[in-house]
C-alpha positions in Angstrom: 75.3 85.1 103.9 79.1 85.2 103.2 80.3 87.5 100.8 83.9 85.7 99.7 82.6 85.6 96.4 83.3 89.0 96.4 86.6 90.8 95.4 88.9 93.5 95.4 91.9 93.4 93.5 93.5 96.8 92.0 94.9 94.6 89.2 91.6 94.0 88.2 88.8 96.7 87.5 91.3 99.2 89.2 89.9 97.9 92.7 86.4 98.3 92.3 84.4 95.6 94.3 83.6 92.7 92.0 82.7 88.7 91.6 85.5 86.8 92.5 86.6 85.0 89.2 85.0 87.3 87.0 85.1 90.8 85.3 81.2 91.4 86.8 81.4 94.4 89.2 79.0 94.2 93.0 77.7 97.4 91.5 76.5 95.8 87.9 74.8 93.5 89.5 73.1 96.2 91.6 72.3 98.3 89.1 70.6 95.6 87.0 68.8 94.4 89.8 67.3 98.3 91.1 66.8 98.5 86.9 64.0 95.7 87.5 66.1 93.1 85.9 64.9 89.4 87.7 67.3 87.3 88.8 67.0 85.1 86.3 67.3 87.8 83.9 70.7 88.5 85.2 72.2 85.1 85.2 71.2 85.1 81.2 73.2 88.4 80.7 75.9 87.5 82.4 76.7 83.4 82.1 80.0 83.3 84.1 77.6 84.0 87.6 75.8 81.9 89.4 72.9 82.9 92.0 74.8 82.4 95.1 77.1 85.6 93.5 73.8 87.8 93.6 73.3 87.0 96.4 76.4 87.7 97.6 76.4 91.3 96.2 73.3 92.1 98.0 74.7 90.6 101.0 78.0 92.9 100.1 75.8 95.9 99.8 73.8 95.4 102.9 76.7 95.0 104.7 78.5 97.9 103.3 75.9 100.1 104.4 76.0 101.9 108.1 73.9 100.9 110.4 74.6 103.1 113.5 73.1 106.0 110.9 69.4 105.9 111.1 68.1 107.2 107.0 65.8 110.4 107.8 64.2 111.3 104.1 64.4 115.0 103.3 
């Protein structure tokens, strides 16, 4: 999965990741998703994205995270 529907522009949301085209930051879209939100449910909250964009922060996220670090739970 490609993420170049992903953004980072300082001149808009002061940098923060977001969709490209849109206002709607990576981390929104997390956050609505870990908040149990369905896809479906998201793309009704927030009209300008489109399901490839979800995808694409998830895609964003996984990629953003280590993976030479193995996660050892306290």
């Amino acid at each position: 999965m490609t993420t170049d529907r992903i953004t980072a522009d300082v001149a808009v949301m002061a940098g923060v990741p977001t969709i490209r085209g849109t206002r709607v930051t990576v981390s929104a879209v997390l956050g609505q998703l870990a908040a149990g939100s369905t896809i479906d449910e998201l793309l009704a909250d927030y009209p300008s994205l489109a399901r490839d964009d979800v995808y694409a922060a998830l895609a964003f996220a996984a990629e953003s995270m280590p993976q030479e670090r193995p996660f050892v739970a306290a």
